[in-house]
C-alpha positions as CSV (number, residue, x, y, z in Angstrom):
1,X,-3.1,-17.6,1.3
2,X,-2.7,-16.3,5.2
3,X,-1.7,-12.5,4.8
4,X,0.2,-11.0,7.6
5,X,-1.7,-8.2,9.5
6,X,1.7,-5.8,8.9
7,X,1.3,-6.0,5.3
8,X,-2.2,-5.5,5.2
9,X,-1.3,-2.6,7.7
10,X,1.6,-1.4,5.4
11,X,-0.7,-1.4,2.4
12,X,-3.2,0.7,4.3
13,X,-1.0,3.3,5.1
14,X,-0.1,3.8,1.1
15,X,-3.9,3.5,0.5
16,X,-4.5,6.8,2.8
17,X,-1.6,8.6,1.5
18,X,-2.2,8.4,-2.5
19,X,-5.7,9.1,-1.5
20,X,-4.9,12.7,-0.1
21,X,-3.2,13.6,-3.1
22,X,-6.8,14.7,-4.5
23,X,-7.3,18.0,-5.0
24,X,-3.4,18.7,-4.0
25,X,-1.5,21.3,-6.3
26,X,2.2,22.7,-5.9
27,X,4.0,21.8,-3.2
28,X,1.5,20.2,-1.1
29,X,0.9,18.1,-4.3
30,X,4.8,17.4,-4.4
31,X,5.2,16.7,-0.6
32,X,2.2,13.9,-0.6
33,X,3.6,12.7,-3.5
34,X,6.9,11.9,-1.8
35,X,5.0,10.2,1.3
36,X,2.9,7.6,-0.8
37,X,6.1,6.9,-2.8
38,X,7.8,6.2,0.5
39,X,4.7,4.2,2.0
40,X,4.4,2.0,-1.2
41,X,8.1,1.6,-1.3
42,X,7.9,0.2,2.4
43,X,5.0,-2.1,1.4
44,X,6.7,-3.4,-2.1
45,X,9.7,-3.9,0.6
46,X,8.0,-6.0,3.1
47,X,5.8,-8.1,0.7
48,X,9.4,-8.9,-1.3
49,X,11.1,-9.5,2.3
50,X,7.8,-11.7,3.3
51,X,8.0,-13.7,0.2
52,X,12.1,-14.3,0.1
53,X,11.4,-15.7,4.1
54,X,8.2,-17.6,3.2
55,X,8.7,-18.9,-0.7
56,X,5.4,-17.2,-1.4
57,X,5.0,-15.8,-5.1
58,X,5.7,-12.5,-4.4
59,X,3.8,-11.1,-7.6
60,X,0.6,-13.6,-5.8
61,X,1.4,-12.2,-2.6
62,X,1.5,-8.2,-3.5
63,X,-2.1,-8.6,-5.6
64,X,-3.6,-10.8,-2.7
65,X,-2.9,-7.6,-0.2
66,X,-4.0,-5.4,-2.5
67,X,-7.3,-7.2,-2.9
68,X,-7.4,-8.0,1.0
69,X,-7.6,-3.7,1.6
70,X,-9.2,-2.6,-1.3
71,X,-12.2,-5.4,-0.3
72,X,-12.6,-4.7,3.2
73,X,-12.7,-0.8,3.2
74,X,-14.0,2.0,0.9
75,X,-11.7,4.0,-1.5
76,X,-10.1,6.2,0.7
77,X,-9.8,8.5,-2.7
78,X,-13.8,9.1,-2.8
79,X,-14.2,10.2,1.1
């Protein structure tokens, strides 16, 4: 399965952002919170758009991204 570099991308960017809430508390905790929610919410958005367009899976199609950016970098949660 071809993954589109926007997804991958997409994916990324909710990677980075649940991995900076280590070691938040209060109201920075609560303010990163609300970013990864609204970065995964925009990848969980383009995957389901992506599949609709394309007739991919989209359960196949959300794990294969996952896999694609958890395999090619280091957990950004352990920098």
């Amino acid at each position: 399965m071809e993954i589109p570099e926007n997804l991958i991308e997409l994916e990324c960017t909710a990677e980075t952002a649940r991995a900076r809430l280590a070691g938040l508390t209060g109201e920075e905790y609560d303010e990163q919170m609300r970013r990864w929610r609204e970065a995964d919410e925009a990848v969980q958005a383009a995957i389901t758009a992506y599949a609709e367009a394309t007739g991919e899976n989209r359960y196949e199609l959300s794990q294969a991204v996952k896999k694609a950016v958890r395999h090619s970098q280091e957990d950004p949660a352990v920098e």
